[in-house]
N, C-alpha and C positions, 0 to 999 in steps of 0.2 A: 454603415461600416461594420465591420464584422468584428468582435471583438476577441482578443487573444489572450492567452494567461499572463501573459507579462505587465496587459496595460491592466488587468483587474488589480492584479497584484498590486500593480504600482497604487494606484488610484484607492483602493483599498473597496472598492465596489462589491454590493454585495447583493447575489442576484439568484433564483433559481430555476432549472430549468438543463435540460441535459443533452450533449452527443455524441460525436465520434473521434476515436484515436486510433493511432496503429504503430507498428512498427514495420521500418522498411522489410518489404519482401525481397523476396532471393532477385538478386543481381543490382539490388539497392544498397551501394556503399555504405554503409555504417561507421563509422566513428569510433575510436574508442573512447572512453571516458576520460574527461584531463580535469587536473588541480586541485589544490587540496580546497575542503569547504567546510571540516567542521568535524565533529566527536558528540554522539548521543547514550542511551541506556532504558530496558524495562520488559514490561508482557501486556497484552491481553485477553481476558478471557472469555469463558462461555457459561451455560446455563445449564441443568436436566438431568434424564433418565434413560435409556435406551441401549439395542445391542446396536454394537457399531460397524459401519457400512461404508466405515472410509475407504476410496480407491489414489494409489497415485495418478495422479496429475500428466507424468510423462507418460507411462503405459497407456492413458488413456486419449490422449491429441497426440495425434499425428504429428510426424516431423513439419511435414509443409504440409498445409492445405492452401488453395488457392484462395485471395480475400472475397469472390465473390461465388467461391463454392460452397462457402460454409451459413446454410441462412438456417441450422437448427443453430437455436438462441444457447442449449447444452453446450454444443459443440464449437462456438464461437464463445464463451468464455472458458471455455479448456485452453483453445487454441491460444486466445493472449495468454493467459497464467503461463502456458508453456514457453510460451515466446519474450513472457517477461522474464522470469525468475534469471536466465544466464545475464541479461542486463542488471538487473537491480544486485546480486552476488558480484559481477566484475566492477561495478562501478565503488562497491561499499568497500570490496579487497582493497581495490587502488586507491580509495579518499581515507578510511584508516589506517593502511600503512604510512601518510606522510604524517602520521603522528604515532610510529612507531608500533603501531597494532596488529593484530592481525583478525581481523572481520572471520566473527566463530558462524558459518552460514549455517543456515536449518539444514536439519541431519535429515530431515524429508518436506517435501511438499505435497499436499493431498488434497481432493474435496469429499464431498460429501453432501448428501438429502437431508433437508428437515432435522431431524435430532441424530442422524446416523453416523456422528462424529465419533471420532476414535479416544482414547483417555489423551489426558496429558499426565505422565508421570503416576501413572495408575488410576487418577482419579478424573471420574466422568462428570462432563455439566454439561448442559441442554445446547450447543450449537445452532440453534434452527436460527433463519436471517441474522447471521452474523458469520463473522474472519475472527480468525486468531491465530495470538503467537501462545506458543507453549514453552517456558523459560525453563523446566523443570531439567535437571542437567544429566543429559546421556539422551534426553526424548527433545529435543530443540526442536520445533516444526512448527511452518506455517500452513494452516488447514481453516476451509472455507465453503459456506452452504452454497454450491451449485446454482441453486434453486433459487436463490436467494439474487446471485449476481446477474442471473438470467432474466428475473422479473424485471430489471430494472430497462432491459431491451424490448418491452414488449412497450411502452409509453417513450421513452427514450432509444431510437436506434441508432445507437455509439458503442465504444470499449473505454470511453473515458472512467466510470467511475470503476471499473474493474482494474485499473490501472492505478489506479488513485486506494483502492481499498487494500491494494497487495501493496504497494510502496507504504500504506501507513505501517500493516503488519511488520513490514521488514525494518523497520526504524527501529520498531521492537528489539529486532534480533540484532540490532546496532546497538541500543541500552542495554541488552543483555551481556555485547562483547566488551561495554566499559566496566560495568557489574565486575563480570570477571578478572580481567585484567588489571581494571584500576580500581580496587576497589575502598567505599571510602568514600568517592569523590563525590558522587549522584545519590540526591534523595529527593523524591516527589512527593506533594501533600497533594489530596486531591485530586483535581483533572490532568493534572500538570505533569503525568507522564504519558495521558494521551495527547497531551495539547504539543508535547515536544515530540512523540512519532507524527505529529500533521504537520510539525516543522521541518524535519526530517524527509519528509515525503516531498517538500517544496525546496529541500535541496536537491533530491533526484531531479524530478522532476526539469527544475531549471536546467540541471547540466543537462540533461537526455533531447531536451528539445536542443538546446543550440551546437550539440554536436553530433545530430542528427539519428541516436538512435532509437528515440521515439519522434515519431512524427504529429504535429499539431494539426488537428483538420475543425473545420466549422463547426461551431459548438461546443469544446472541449472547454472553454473556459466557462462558459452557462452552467456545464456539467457538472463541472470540480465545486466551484464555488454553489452549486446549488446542493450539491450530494452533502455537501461539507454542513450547510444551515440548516436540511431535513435530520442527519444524520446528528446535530445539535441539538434537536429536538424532536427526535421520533418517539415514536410508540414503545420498541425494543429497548432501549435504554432512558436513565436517569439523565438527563444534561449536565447534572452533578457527575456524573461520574466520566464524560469525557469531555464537557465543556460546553458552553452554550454555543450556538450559531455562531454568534459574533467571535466569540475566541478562535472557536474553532477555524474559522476562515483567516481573523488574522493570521495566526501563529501559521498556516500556510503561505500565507504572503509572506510571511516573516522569512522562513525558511527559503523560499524562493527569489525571493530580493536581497537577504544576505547569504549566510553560510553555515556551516556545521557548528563552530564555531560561540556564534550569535545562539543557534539553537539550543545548545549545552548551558550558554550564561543564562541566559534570558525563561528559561522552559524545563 
């Protein structure tokens, strides 16, 4: 039996191993986002030295490409980012305004080669296999090594973790609009303001699949939850610094079994 993100979630299963997700293509009804689920806040960031060779993200994926025209691994993770970001912005508009907010969305979206990231707020650090948010205020932006989300297609052929590493970023830019807003309210020690964008991401997450405007395909749940326990313990980072395996995956479940909410008290 094939397993899906809602019964790992449920069951709290922790597993890795990775595949595929999408969003409906043209003439596939979409949904729009519904109900309130929660209130988050924060950033992440990057590493280094180098000039930089960031490109936007729109200019460079096409409006539509067909799902099975696009088999350069590049160009299939331009196309979800492209195809993500108007979901993950409409869905964060509408779940912060029912607590009076107004979701501050990144003032750009970009990727980027190996160290070839752009500044945050003037100041440079090494980007290579890694995504970030950039909180620094006037330069808001989520930007991500290319290279980095594409290797993960060449052992794993899915869009699931590219789906799951831009919903973490954007959780960011949800701590960053309580920051502003509310401020005061939100303070992290430790892993616990990555651990609350991985809860954040499993409130996307949850609403997208059940009002269909991410589609759940076989393997997405292996993916998430495996992306989640390497990314707990990989090479590129401390686990200190964004949480071991096991948290990391809970506080996904967390967020996807409850709400915005839960994620704000708890993370």
């Amino acid at each position: 039996m094939n397993k899906t993100v809602s019964t790992l979630a449920a069951t709290g299963l922790l597993v890795a191993a990775l595949s595929a997700c999408s969003v409906p293509t043209a003439g596939d009804a979409a949904p729009a986002a519904t109900g309130p689920q929660g209130t988050p806040a924060a950033t992440s960031t990057v590493q280094g030295g180098g000039a930089s060779k960031s490109f936007s993200v729109s200019q460079a994926a096409p409006a539509i490409i067909p799902q099975d025209a696009s088999e350069d691994p590049y160009q299939r993770v331009l196309y979800d980012a492209e195809a993500l970001q108007p979901i993950l912005d409409d869905f964060w508009t509408e779940e912060l305004s029912y607590y009076g907010l107004e979701f501050d969305t990144p003032d750009r979206f970009e990727y980027y080669v190996g160290d070839g990231n752009g500044t945050c707020g003037g100041e440079y650090s090494d980007g290579t296999n890694n995504a970030y948010y950039c909180s620094f205020d006037g330069d808001e932006h989520v930007a991500f090594d290319v290279d980095w989300l594409a290797s993960y297609l060449d052992e794993h052929p899915g869009d699931a973790v590219t789906f799951l590493v831009l919903s973490h970023e954007w959780g960011h830019a949800v701590q960053d609009t309580w920051v502003e807003q509310q401020p005061g309210v939100d303070y992290w020690e430790g892993p616990a303001q990555e651990l609350n964008a991985d809860c954040l991401a499993g409130v996307f997450w949850d609403n997208a699949l059940r009002n269909g405007t991410v589609i759940e395909e076989d393997g997405d749940a292996e993916a998430v939850y495996g992306w989640l326990e390497a990314a707990g313990s990989g090479d590129w980072m401390d686990p200190g610094d964004h949480g071991t395996a096991e948290q990391r995956q809970q506080a996904f479940s967390d967020g996807f079994t409850y709400d915005v909410d839960y994620c704000r008290t708890y993370y």
